[in-house]
C-alpha positions in Angstrom: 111.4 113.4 76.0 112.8 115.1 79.2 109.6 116.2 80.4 108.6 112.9 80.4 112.0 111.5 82.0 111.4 114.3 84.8 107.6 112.8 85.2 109.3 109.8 85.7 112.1 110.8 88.1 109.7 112.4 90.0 107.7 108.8 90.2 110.5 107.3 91.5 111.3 109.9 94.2 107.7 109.7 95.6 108.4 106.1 95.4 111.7 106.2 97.8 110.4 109.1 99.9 107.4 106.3 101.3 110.1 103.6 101.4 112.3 105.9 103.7 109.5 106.4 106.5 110.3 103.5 109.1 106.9 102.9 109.7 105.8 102.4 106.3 108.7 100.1 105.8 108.2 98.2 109.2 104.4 97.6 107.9 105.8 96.5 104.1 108.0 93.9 106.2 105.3 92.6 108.4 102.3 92.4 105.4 105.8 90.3 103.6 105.9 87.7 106.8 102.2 87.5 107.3 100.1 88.2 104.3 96.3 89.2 105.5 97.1 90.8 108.4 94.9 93.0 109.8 95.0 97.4 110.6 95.1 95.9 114.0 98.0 93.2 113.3 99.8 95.6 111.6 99.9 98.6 114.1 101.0 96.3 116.8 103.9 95.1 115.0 104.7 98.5 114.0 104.2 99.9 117.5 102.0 102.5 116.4 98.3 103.6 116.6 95.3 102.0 114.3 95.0 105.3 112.9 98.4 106.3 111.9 98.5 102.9 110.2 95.6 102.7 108.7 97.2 106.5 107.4 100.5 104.9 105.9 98.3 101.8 104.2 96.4 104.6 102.7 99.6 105.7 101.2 101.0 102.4 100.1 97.7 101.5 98.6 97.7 104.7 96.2 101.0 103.9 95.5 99.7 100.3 93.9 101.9 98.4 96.2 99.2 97.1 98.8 95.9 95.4 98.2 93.0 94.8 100.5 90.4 91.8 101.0 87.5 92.0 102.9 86.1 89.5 105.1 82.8 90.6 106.8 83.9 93.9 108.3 87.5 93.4 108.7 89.7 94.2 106.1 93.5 92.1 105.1 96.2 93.8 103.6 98.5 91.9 101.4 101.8 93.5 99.3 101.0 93.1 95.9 103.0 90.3 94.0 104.2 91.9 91.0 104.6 95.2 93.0 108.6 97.2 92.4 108.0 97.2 97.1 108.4 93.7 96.1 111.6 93.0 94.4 113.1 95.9 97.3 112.2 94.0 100.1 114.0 90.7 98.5 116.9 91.9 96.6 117.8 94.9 98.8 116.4 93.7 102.1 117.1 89.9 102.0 113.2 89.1 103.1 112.4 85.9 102.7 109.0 84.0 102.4 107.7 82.1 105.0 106.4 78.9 104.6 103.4 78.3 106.9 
C-alpha cells in the first residue's frame, strides 16, 4: 500500500507543480471564461508567444485537464468538465461561468 500512496502523492504533486506556473494558470482561467478559444486567443490573453502556449496546452492536455476540437485547421481548447483544474478554479479561485 505505500508504494502505491507514494505513486499517488507524486500524482498530485505533478498536478500542483503545472497549477503553480502563472501561465498555465492564466490560460486555465481564460479557456474557463471563453471555452473554444483558440492557440492564438489564448496567448494573447496570457501575453505570451503562440509557441510557448501552445507548449503549456501540451502540458495541460497530458495532464487530462484540456481537450481540443478541430474546426478546419484551427484547433479550440476547452477545460474538461469533470476535470480535478475544474473544481480548483471554482472552489479555490471563485471563477464563475459566464453566460453568453
Amino acid at each position: 500500500m505505500a508504494g502505491h500512496q507514494h505513486t499517488e502523492i507524486d500524482g498530485w504533486a505533478n498536478r500542483f507543480a503545472l497549477l503553480s506556473d502563472s501561465t498555465r494558470l492564466s490560460l486555465l482561467t481564460h479557456m474557463h471564461e471563453h471555452p473554444g478559444a483558440t492557440v492564438s486567443e489564448l496567448a494573447d490573453a496570457a501575453s505570451i508567444t503562440e509557441n510557448a502556449a501552445s507548449q503549456s496546452l501540451r502540458a495541460l492536455r497530458a495532464q487530462g485537464w484540456v481537450t481540443t476540437t478541430k474546426s478546419g485547421r484551427t484547433v479550440h481548447y476547452r477545460i474538461v468538465p469533470d476535470a480535478i483544474v475544474h473544481r480548483i478554479l471554482h472552489d479555490i479561485m471563485g471563477a464563475e461561468h459566464h453566460r453568453h
